[in-house]
Residue, then its C-alpha position, 0 to 999 in steps of 0.5 A: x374824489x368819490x372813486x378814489x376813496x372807494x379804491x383804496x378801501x377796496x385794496x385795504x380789504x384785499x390786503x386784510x384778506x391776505x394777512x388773515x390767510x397767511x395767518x391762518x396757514x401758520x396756526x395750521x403748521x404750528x398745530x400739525x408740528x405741535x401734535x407730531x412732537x408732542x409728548x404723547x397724542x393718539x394716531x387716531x386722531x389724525x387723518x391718513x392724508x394728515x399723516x401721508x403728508x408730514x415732513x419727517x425730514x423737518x425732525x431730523x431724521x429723514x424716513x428713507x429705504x425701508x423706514x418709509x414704508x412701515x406704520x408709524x406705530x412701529x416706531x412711535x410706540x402708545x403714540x409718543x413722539x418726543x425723545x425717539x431715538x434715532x440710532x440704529x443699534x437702540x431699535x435693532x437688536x432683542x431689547x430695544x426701544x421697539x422689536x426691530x431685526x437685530x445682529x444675528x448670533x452668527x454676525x461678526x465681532x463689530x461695534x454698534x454702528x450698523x450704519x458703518x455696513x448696512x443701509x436702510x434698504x435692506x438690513x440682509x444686504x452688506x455693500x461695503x464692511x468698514x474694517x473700523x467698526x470690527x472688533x475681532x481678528x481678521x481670521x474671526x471673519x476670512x476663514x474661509x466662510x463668514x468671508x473669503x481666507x486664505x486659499x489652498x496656495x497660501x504660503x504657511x503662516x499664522x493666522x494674522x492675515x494684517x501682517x501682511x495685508x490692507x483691508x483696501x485690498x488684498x493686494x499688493x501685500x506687505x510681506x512680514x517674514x516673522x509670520x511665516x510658519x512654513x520652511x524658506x523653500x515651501x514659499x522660496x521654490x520658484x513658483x510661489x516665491x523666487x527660489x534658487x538660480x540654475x546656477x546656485x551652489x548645490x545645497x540642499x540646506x534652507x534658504x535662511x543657512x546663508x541667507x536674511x530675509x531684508x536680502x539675498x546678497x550678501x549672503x554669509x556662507x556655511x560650507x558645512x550645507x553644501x553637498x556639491x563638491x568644492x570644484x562645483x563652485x571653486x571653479x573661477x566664476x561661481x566662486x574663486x578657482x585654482x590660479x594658473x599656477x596652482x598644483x595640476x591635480x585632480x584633487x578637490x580643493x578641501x584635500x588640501x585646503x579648509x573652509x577657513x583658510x586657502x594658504x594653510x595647506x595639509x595633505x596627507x599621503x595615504x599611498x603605500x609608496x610614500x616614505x613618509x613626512x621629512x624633517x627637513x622643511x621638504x616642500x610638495x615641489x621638492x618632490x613634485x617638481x613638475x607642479x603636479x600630481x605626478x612625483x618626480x623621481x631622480x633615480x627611477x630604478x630604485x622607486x619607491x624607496x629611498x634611493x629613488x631620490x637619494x641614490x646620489x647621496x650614498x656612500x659606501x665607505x660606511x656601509x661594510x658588508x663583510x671584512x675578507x675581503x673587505x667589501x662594501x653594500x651597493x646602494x641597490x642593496x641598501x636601497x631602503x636606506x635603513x643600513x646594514x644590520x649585519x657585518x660579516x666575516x667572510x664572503x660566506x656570509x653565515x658568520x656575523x662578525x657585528x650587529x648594528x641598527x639602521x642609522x637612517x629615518x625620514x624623520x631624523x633630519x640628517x643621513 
């Protein structure tokens, strides 16, 4: 019985001893938090290996990269410890909480969120740019020497490198017409950009003449840029051509045609040899009757005057050449078909017996 008792008092004061050790590790943590929240406590007071030892990370911001290796004075300025400011931009800049290295005169347009491109590591060191913290344009940083521009190939354009581009990447790009600066051909020339076809229609017009820039077909056609001729295209397979029954010439379409309209056919004679324009509703065929460029004449002796065609048509009762004995104009006399101007006497021909104008003109509509 004796024993007993003496063994339960024994682990009573084990058990005493334990609550006054744990009791005793808890004052310790509650004073070490105590002076390291406090308002204001001098360092001195504490020990290195008191200071080496706190857990920063129990205050709510962790100690990391360059943080961890300056005094704590630099930061907890005349030993106050409550209230310090934890953002980067209340310390790092010329009237901050504590003189720490700020933005630099020449550091881009951004927001105060230095976290959003720097790390603790090192301030001078950029891994990453988050476009969301820069508040200028994108040409105020790539200009070719805060950050990469635009290189000596880039297409002409404006300075607003979003039109185009993410800032995920430069490629692939969005490509937006309207900030384009530059001609159709100094990007559309087959390097920078597609350009024309061997086959193109010659022109040495822009692009945007026939062309729009959501599409290159369909294309609204301008035949007052085209410096080929109408047969460079007009040829059945670039554009439409001559049907097999078309008039055999050598002519480009535009001596007869116009660029409104095929079936309103024009062509002026300018050869010496032609009569001039009937009024008789005479057609090319009337003429041409071999489809081609070659007239037809009925009377080949008399061409080019009217009798090539018209020697059939010429009587000679009208046409009185003198009056003893009465004779008549041949039609090879009379082959321009302007008539006798003059009637004579006799055979002599040196009296004029009557005078008369010519009766017969292309124009007139009748003989």
């Amino acid at each position: 019985m004796f024993r007993n008792t003496t063994f339960i008092r024994s682990l009573q004061c084990i058990f005493v001893s334990l609550i006054v050790v744990i009791w005793v590790g808890c004052l310790e943590e509650q004073k070490s938090q105590s002076q390291h929240s406090g308002s204001k406590v001098t360092l001195v007071e504490k020990t290195n290996a008191e200071i080496g030892g706190y857990d920063h990370f129990s205050t709510g911001f962790e100690l990391t990269g360059a943080h961890e290796n300056i005094e704590c004075e630099s930061c907890h300025v005349n030993g106050v410890f409550e209230g310090i400011p934890t953002k980067c931009v209340y310390c790092h800049r010329q009237d901050g909480y504590v003189a720490a290295i700020g933005k630099p005169l020449d550091h881009i347009n951004s927001t105060d969120d230095c976290e959003s491109c720097h790390t603790t590591i090192s301030i001078s060191t950029v891994t990453s740019v988050d476009h969301l913290a820069v508040n200028g344009t994108c040409f105020s940083c790539h200009n070719g020497t805060t950050a990469s521009g635009k290189t000596p190939t880039h297409i002409t354009s404006s300075n607003t490198c979003d039109d185009c581009h993410l800032t995920t990447g430069w490629l692939p790009a969005v490509f937006d017409h309207g900030s384009v600066t530059g001609t159709c051909s100094s990007c559309h020339n087959g390097f920078t950009a597609t350009g024309k076809t061997v086959t193109h229609v010659q022109t040495s017009a822009e692009c945007d003449s026939c062309h729009a820039t959501i599409a290159w077909i369909p294309a609204i056609f301008d035949h007052s840029v085209i410096t080929g001729s109408c047969s460079s295209c007009h040829n059945g397979t670039t554009a439409t051509g001559k049907a097999a029954s078309h008039f055999v010439t050598s002519l480009q379409c535009d001596d007869c045609h116009n660029t409104n309209s095929w079936t309103n056919i024009l062509f002026n004679h300018s050869s010496g040899n032609y009569p001039g324009d009937h009024n008789l509703g005479v057609t090319c065929l009337n003429c041409h009757t071999g489809n081609s460029q070659a007239a037809t004449w009925t009377y080949g002796a008399y061409k080019p005057d009217c009798a090539g065609c018209h020697a059939g048509d010429f009587k000679s009762g009208p046409h009185k050449k003198y009056e003893n004995p009465d004779t008549k104009y041949m039609v090879s006399e009379l082959r321009d078909c302007s008539g006798s101007c003059h009637v004579y006497t006799d055979s002599s021909m040196s009296t004029i017996s009557k005078s008369r104008t010519g009766k017969h003109h292309t124009s007139s509509g009748s003989f």
